[in-house]
Phi, psi and omega in degrees: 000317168324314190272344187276340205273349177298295205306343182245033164237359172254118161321315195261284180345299164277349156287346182273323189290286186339319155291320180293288185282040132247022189252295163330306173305264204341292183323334214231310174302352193257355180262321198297002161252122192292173167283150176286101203089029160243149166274149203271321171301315151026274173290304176310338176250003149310298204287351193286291190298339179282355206266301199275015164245205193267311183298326204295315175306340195265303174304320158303338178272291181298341152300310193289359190247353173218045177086346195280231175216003208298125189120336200252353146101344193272148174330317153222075178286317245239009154054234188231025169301283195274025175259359164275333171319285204310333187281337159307312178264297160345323157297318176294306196301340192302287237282332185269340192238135209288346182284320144308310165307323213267328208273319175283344201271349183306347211058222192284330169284000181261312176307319178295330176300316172304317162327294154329289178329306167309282180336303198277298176294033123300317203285319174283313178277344152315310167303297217273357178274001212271335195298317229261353129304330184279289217271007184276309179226286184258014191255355183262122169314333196279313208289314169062053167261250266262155171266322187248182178277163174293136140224218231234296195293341161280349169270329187302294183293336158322297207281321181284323179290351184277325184281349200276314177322297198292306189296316169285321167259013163266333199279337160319311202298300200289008175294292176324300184292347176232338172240000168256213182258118152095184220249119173308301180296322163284328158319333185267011209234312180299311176321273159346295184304296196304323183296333182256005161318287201331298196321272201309006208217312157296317175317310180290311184272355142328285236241326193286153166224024124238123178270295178300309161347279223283334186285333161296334169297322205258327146343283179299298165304329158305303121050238143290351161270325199267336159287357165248012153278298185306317189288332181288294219287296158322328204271154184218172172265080191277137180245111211280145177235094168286152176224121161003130175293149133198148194273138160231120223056247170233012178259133163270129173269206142059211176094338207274153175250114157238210195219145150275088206273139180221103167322125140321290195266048190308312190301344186077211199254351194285352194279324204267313173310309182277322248251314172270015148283325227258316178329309202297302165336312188279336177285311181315293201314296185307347180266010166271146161349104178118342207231066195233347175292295190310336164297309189271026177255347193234350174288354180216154185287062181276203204272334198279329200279322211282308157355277173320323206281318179286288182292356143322285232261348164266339168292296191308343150337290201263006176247014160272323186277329172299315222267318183244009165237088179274098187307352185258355164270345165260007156264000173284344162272328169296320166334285200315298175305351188090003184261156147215173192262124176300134192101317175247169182282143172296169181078248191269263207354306200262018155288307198298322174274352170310296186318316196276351139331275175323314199286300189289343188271274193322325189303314197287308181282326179294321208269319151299357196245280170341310181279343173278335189272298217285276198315325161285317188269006155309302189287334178291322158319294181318294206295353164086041201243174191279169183304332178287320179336290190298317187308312187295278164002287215288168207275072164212293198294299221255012195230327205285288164321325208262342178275325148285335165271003077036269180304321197264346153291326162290357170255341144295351157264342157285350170260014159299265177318331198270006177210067183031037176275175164256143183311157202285334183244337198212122191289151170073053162064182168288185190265332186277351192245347178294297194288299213309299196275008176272000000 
């Protein structure tokens, strides 16, 4: 805590912390305005009947992944979901399209451009998650959210106050991102989630009948899981990286040794995001008529949904890490610089083992993500507790949380360390600011 106590003796360090969580309260005031034309007595009790229907699983899988509110009728419900969409396709799209490809390859002017880009096909996937909250939630008689009759110019304002929502809290995030700690977007994403634990926890111990039992159980799982996160998260592959002698003159250049670090969990959250997109399909399908065997074959962690749920989450795994990490294009940079892996030949050699590398990391990483993802919402079935809970348990939420507090403690040590301080978590920094400064 002493060490924790640096962080409020540099001024601009603490003009940072300071912005952020009042750029956040902005962010957290925008779910208390309801939409225009809803009762307001209502909404609650609208989200109580969207948590205990067939829609509460499809809202609660898209709230845990980007923070939002959807059910709740609010100004910003639809949160940065959909600029996480457009930054999903826009990744995909760098790697397929050569026009793009060429744009990222540009430096900070290619990114900003890119950027731009992201911004503007948000604006569009906003219409449409916003129809699909109007006709959805509040145009639905069971929910009984409108007051007045539907009309044209009132889905109009629905749509506009939602996309407007949206639009505001991307300009919070790059706020967040040049004058605060971290990554904007991701903080307001972390911010959502943790604002909704109380809710789900007060619900639970509602409802439970050990209430304290179960909560020290899922506490201790909790836990224990963000402590085999953080170590997955942390842990790498070092790859010893040699650089070439070369005379320039009467000076010898080059010679230095460094490491090519290839993270264990390289896909991140993204194998759990699609493997529970693709999820989502079989819950719509099962309330149509006819298909309600297909809700309850994929609606509980049986042997088929688990089946799935796994061979989901190792395709996307190795098909997200191939897609953004090509080994035959970093050994073709290694080439270009003069580096080479001691032991191996530059060019294709050293693509094929970077791949049996990767291929083995990637493997290492799926079988973790699987356990992360599968084993909190098994034991959270058993124990019989609601469904929001296990989101927060389960791998989407806890990868999220545990990756952005993460991130912004290494950028609080780096500005610890750039002013002779001791690290904010760890005395003397990280390991890497230790050798640096040695």
């Amino acid at each position: 805590m002493i060490q924790a106590l640096n962080i409020f003796r540099i001024p601009e360090l603490r003009s940072r912390i300071g912005v952020t969580f009042l750029l956040l309260f902005v962010y957290r005031l925008g779910f208390q305005v309801p939409l225009p034309g809803v009762n307001l007595e209502g909404i609650r009790t609208a989200s109580e009947k969207i948590a205990g229907s067939s829609m509460g699983g499809l809202f609660g899988i898209m709230n845990a992944f980007t923070g939002a509110g959807i059910g709740q009728a609010a100004l910003f419900s639809l949160g940065v979901m959909p600029y996480i969409s457009a930054s999903i396709i826009f990744s995909l799209l760098v790697k397929v399209v050569p026009t793009l490809e060429a744009l990222s390859k540009e430096g900070a002017a290619g990114q900003k451009k890119i950027g731009q880009l992201t911004r503007l096909a948000t604006i569009p996937i906003c219409i449409l998650q916003a129809f699909f909250i109007l006709y959805g939630v509040i145009y639905n008689p069971a929910y009984g959210l409108l007051q007045g009759e539907a009309s044209f110019l009132y889905g109009l304002s629905v749509i506009v106050a939602l996309t407007a929502g949206t639009v505001f809290i991307m300009w919070l995030g790059e706020q967040i991102t040049e004058h605060g700690i971290g990554n904007g977007v991701s903080i307001i994403i972390m911010c959502g989630i943790i604002s909704a634990m109380p809710t789900a926890m007060q619900s639970m111990m509602s409802v439970a009948e050990n209430a304290h039992q179960l909560a020290v159980t899922l506490m201790t799982m909790w836990a224990l899981t963000v402590l085999v996160v953080v170590y997955i998260t942390k842990g790498q592959r070092r790859i010893p990286i040699h650089q070439a002698k070369l005379m320039r003159g009467r000076k010898v250049m080059g010679g230095s040794k460094h490491y090519l670090p290839l993270r264990v969990n390289q896909a991140g959250v993204m194998p759990i995001i699609f493997a529970s997109a693709l999820f989502i399909v079989p819950s719509i399908l099962g309330t149509a008529p006819g298909f309600q065997w297909l809700g309850n074959l994929f609606g509980s962690p049986g042997f088929v949904y688990i089946t799935t749920y796994t061979i989901l989450i190792f395709f996307f795994s190795f098909f997200w890490v191939r897609l953004m990490f090509q080994p035959a294009e970093i050994a073709d940079n290694l080439k270009e610089h003069g580096s080479f892996i001691p032991g191996i030949r530059p060019g294709k050699a050293t693509a094929e083992y970077l791949g049996f590398v990767l291929n083995r990391i990637t493997l290492a990483g799926s079988a973790f993500l699987t356990i992360i993802a599968i084993l909190p919402t098994m034991v959270t079935s058993n124990l019989h507790v609601p469904l929001m809970v296990s989101y927060f348990l389960g791998g989407t939420s806890i990868l999220i949380v545990v990756g952005v507090a993460l991130d912004m403690v290494d950028r609080l040590n780096s500005h610890l360390l750039m002013r002779n301080y001791e690290g904010f978590m760890k005395k003397g920094g990280s390991g890497w600011a230790q050798r640096k400064g040695s």
